[in-house]
N, C-alpha and C positions, 0 to 999 in steps of 0.2 A: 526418607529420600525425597527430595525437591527439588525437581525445576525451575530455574527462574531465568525468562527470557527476556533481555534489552532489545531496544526498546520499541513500543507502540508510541509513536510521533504524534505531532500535534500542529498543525497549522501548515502541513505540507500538501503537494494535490496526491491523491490517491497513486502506490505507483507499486510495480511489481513484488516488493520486498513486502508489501502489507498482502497479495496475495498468497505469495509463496507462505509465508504466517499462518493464513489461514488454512492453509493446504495441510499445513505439520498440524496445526491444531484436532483437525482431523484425524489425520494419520495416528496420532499420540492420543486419541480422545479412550484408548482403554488403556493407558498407562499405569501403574501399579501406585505409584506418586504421586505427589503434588503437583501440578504445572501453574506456574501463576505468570503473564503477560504485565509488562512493566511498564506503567507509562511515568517515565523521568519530570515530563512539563504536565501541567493542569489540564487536567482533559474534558473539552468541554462534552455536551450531550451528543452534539454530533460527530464528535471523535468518535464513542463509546457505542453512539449507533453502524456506525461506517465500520469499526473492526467485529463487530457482531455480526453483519451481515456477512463477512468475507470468511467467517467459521470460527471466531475466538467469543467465546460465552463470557458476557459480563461477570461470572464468577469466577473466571478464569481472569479477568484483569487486576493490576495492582496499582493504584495511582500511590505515587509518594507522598505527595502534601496531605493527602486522606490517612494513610499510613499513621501519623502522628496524630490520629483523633481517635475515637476509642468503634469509630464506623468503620465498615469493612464493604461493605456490597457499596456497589456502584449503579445499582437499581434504584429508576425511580420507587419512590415510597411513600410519599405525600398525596393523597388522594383528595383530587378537584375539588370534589364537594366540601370536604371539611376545611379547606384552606378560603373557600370562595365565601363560605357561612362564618367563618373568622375575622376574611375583613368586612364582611356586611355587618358585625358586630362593634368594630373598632375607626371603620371610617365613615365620616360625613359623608354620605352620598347618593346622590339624587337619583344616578340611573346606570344600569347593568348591560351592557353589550357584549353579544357573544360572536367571537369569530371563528375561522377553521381553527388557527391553530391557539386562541389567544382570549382571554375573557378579562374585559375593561372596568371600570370602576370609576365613575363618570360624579361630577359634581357640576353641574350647572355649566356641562357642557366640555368640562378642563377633567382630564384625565390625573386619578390620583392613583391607580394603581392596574398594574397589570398581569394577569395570572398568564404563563405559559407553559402549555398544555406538551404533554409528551406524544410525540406527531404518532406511536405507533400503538398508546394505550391513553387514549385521552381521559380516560378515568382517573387517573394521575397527572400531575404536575411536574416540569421539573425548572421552576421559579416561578420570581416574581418581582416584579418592578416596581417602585416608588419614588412618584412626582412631585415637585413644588410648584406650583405657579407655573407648569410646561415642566421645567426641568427635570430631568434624572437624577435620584439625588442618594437612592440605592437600591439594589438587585441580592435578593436574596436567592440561591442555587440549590436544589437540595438533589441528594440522592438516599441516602439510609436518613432517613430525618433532614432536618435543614444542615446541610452539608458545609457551605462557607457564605459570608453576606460579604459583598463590595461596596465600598463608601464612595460617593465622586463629586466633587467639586466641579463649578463653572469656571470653565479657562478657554481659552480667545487663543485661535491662531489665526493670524492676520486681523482680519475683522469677523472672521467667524466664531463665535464660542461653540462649545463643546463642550462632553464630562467626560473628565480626567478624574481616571482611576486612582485612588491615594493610600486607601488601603482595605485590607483584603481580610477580613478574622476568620479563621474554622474554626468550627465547632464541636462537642461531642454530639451524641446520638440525642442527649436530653436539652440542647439547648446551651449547655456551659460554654466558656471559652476556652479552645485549646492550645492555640496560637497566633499571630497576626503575624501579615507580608504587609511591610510596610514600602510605598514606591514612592522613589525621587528623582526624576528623572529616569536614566536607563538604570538607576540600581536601585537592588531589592534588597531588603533586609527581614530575618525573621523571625520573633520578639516570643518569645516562652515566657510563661509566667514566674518559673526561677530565676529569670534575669538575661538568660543565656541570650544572646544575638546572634544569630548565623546566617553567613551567606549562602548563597548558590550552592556553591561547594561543598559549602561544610554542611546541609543539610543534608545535599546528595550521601555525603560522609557517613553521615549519621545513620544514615537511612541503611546501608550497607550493614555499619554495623550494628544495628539491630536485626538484620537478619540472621545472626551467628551460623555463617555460611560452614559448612565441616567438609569431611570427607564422603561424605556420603553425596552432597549438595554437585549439582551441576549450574552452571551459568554459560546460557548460550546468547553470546553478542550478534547480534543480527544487522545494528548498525555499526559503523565505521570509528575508530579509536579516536575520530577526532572527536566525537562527543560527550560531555563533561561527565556524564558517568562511568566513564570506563578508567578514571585516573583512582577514584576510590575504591572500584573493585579491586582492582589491585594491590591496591594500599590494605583493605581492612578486611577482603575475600580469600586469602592466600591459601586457607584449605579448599577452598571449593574448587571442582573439574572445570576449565574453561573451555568450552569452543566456541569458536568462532567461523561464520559462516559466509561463505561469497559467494555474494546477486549477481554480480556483472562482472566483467570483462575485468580484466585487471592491466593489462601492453598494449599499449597503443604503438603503431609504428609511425614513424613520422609524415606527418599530412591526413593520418586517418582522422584526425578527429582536432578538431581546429582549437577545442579547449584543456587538452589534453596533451599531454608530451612522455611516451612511454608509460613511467607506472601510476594507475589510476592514485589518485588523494586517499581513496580509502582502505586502497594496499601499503601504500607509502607506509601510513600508520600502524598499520599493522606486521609490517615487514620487522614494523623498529620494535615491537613485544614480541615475535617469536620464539622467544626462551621463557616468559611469561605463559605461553598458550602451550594448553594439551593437544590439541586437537585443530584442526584447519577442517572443513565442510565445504566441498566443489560439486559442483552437478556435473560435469562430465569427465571420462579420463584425458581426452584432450587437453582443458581446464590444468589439470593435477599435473599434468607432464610440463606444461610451462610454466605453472605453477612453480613446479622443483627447482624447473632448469634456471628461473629468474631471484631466488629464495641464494642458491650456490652462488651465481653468478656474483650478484651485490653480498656476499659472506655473511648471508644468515643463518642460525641454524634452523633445523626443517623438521620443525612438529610432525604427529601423525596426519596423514592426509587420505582422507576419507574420499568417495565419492558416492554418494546421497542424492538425488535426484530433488529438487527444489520443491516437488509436488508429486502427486499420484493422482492414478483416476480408479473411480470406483467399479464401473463398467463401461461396456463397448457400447455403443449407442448407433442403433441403425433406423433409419428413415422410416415413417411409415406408410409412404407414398414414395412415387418416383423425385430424385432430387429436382431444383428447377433448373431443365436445362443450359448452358453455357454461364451460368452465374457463378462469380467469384464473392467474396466474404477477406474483409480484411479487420482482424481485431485487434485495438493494441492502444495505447494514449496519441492521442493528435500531437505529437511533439517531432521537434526537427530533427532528431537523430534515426527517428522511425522512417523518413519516407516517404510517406505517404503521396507525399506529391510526385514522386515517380512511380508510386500506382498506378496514381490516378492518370497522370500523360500516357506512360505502358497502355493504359487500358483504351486510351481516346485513340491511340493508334491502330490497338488492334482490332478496334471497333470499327473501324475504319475498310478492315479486311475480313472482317467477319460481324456484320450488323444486330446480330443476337445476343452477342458478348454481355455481358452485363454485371455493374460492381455493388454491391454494398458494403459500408462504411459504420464498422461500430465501435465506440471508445469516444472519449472527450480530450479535451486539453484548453490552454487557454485561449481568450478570444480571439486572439491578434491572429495567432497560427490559424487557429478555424475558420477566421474568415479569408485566411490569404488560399487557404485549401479551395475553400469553397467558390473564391474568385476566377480560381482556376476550371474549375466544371463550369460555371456560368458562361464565361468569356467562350470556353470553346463549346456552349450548347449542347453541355454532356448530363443533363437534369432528368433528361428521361432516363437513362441507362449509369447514371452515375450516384447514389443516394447516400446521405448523411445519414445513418440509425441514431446516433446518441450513444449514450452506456446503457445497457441493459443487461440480464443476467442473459448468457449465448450460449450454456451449456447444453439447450436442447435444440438452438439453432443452429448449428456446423452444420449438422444431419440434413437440412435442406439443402444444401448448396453442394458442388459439384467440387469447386476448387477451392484452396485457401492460399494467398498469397503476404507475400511478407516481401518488402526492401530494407529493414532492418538490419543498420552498420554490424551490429553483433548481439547476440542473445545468449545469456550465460546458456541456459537452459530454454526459455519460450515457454510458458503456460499455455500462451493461446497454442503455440504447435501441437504442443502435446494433448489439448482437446481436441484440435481438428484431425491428428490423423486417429485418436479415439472414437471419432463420427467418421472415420474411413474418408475422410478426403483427400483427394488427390493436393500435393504439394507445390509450390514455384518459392523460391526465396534466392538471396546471394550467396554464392559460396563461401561465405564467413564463419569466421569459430564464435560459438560455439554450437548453439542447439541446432542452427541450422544443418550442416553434418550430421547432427544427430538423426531428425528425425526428416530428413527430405534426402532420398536415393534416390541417385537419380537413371532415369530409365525402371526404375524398380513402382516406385509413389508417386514419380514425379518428376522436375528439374530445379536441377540450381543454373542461376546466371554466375557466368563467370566474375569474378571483381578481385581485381587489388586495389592499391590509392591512389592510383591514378587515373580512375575510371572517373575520379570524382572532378578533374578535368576534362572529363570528355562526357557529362552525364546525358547529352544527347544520344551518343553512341549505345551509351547502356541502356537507356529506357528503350531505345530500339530492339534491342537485343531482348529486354524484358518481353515487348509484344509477340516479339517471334515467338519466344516460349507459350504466351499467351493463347497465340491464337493454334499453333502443334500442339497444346495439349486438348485441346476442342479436336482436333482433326480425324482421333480415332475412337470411336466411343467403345469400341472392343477393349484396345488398350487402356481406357480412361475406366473399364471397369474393374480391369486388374487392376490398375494404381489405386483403387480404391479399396479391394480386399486386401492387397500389400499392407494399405496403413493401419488398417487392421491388426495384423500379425506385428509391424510395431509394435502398436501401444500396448501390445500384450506382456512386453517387457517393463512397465512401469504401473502395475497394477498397483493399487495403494498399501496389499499386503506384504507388498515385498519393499516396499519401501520403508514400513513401519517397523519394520523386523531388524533393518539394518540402523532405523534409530535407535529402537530400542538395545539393538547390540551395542550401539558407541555409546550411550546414556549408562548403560548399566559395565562396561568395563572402566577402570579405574587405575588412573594412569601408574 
């Protein structure tokens, strides 16, 4: 019996769906089976490091284009030394520079080769570059042995030249050729030594059915049916259990969500296979009940529909000193549907009426939005009381902080919620579906602000009303310590062995 999960992404920024991953990989880590992690596109080293760190073990992944070589681990495997005393064997060259992450191969000053080192075992390698005269002219990549080599050519856009990728060989474990991606522009072709040429598709194809998926076999879609591997699961997977699993929101009502109009794009797609799927995976019953109600409505039929909590936690986690007074904690991506910037105002207000108040700020996103955030504390000289952390692991920082707040439109489920009220924090969020409901009662942990879609023409109104909550949940420390055993006895309902119990029960029934 095997799992096999779609898919681990590649060139996207880190976002809830890659935690939730790793949360199940956890959770499923004493499974009786197989589980292997699918990555559809080429993955490079810092894919394979980013989903390791989030709880899925490089043994645990399956790259496709590797699949087709006779290599299986995605582990570095080339060790520095022997690769570095290889080219001082084979290259003219003058002189050896060592950097953090990176050792050069110098000839009278012009770089002929570059070794780069694996940032968390530098013992090993995982490539290597090779220059002409400056140029780039190939990058060898290895994971189990020399994994695949890229050829590139000098090409000009504009006046600038560049190397363009042309083509791509993998290899076996010893060195042979296993296949070539050939690129022409935006298309790719993929050249077998039997003659065969395959596209995208048809590799993806391929790839399927070399898995000889049976009845016994599970496949859990994690992303959305518009992506190009879910057209061959179905095509060449037809014994295997399908489920599929929803990260987010799926109804938008009109004006909630400016890119969005009712059913998200990645229910859309999936609404249209409902006769194809075993199985539907929701984090809440809220979720599941509009789930059904919008499945009937548009005349689809309504797979079994589960509800699975997106993550578990392993234990309660309490401070080991007093929290730091009136301090709030916001964790989540710097992105515009999260809010942040109505925090951040909520908090300059309520700072305003209570001078102790105090935010930090952890998670990333991209530049534009973080400096438009961060223009916003400057401007109103909110630097002492207002601070940027970065991304970092926060699993043992909830526990200092007093409060966790959230402005976020909607949250299938909240990972960050559901760590903080694990570290007993008091709650503030929008009265939105779905996790918020879940895991913020209010007068009980916490508050919700009120909101519909109209608030979002009035967002002065609301940020005001955000401070109020702000600075009333400061105002009783009595009550502030109940809201904080409250969240306690929550998160007692999402411990991670109950969570595993109910995968393993949908894994192992059989539709």
């Amino acid at each position: 019996m095997a799992v096999y999960v779609f898919s681990l992404v590649v060139g996207y920024l880190p976002h809830g769906v890659d935690n939730a991953q790793g949360y199940r990989a956890q959770i499923l880590k004493d499974f009786p089976g197989s589980i292997k992690y699918v990555f559809t596109d080429l993955p490079r080293k810092q894919d394979i490091d980013y989903y390791s760190r989030v709880g899925i073990h490089a043994e645990e992944m399956l790259s496709v284009h590797q699949y087709f070589t006779d290599a299986r681990s995605l582990r570095s495997t080339v060790k520095t030394r022997d690769k570095l005393e290889e080219l001082k064997k084979s290259l003219l060259y003058t002189d050896v520079k060592y950097l953090d992450n990176e050792i050069r191969l110098l000839k009278n000053g012009t770089v002929l080769a570059t070794i780069m080192l694996d940032e968390n075992e530098k013992d090993y390698c995982c490539g290597t570059q090779y220059f002409s005269t400056g140029k780039l002219i190939r990058t060898e990549k290895y994971m189990e042995g020399a994994c695949y080599i890229e050829y590139y050519i000098t090409a000009k856009s504009g006046v600038k030249s560049y190397a363009k990728l042309v083509r791509r060989t993998f290899c076996n474990c010893e060195g042979a050729v296993a296949y070539n991606q050939i690129f022409e522009g935006k298309k790719e072709w993929y050249l077998f030594p039997d003659g065969r040429i395959l596209t995208k598709s048809q590799l993806l194809a391929e790839f399927v059915r070399k898995l000889n998926l049976t009845q016994q076999d599970t496949v859990l879609l994690d992303r959305s049916a518009q992506f190009d591997f879910v057209q061959p699961l179905f095509q060449f997977g037809n014994k295997a259990r399908f489920i599929s699993v929803f990260h987010s929101g799926h109804y938008f009502e009109k004006g909630e969500d400016t890119n969005r109009l009712y059913l998200n794009y990645e229910y859309y797609y999936w609404f249209k296979y409902t006769n194809r799927i075993d199985a539907m995976v929701v984090s809440t019953q809220e979720q599941k009940i509009e789930l059904i109600e919008k499945l009937q409505e548009y005349g689809f039929s309504i797979p079994e529909i589960e509800v699975i909590p997106a993550g578990g936690i392993d234990c309660l986690r309490y401070p080991e000193t007093d929290r730091r007074p009136y301090s709030l904690i916001s964790v989540s991506r710097l992105d515009k549907r999260k809010k942040i910037d109505w925090i951040i105002r909520s908090v300059i207000k309520a700072h305003q009426m209570n001078p102790e108040i105090s935010l930090d700020i952890y998670g990333r996103g991209n530049g534009e939005h973080t400096q438009y955030l961060q223009n916003i504390v400057s401007s109103n000289q909110a630097q002492s009381y207002i601070r940027f952390m970065g991304q970092v692991d926060v699993a043992e920082i909830y526990k200092n902080y007093e409060v966790f707040i959230t402005a976020s439109l909607w949250e299938t489920l909240g990972l960050s919620m559901m760590e903080a009220v694990a570290s007993g924090m008091a709650m503030i969020g929008l009265d939105v579906k779905y996790g918020n409901r879940l895991f913020i009662q209010p007068d009980v942990n916490g508050a919700l602000v009120d909101f519909d879609v109209s608030c979002l023409n009035d967002e002065e109104k609301l940020i005001t009303e955000m401070a109020k909550k702000i600075v009333d949940i400061f105002s009783d420390k009595e009550r502030l310590e109940k809201f904080h055993q409250c969240s306690y006895k929550i998160a007692k309902n999402f411990f991670s062995e109950m969570i595993q119990k109910k995968w393993m029960n949908l894994i192992a029934r059989k539709a």
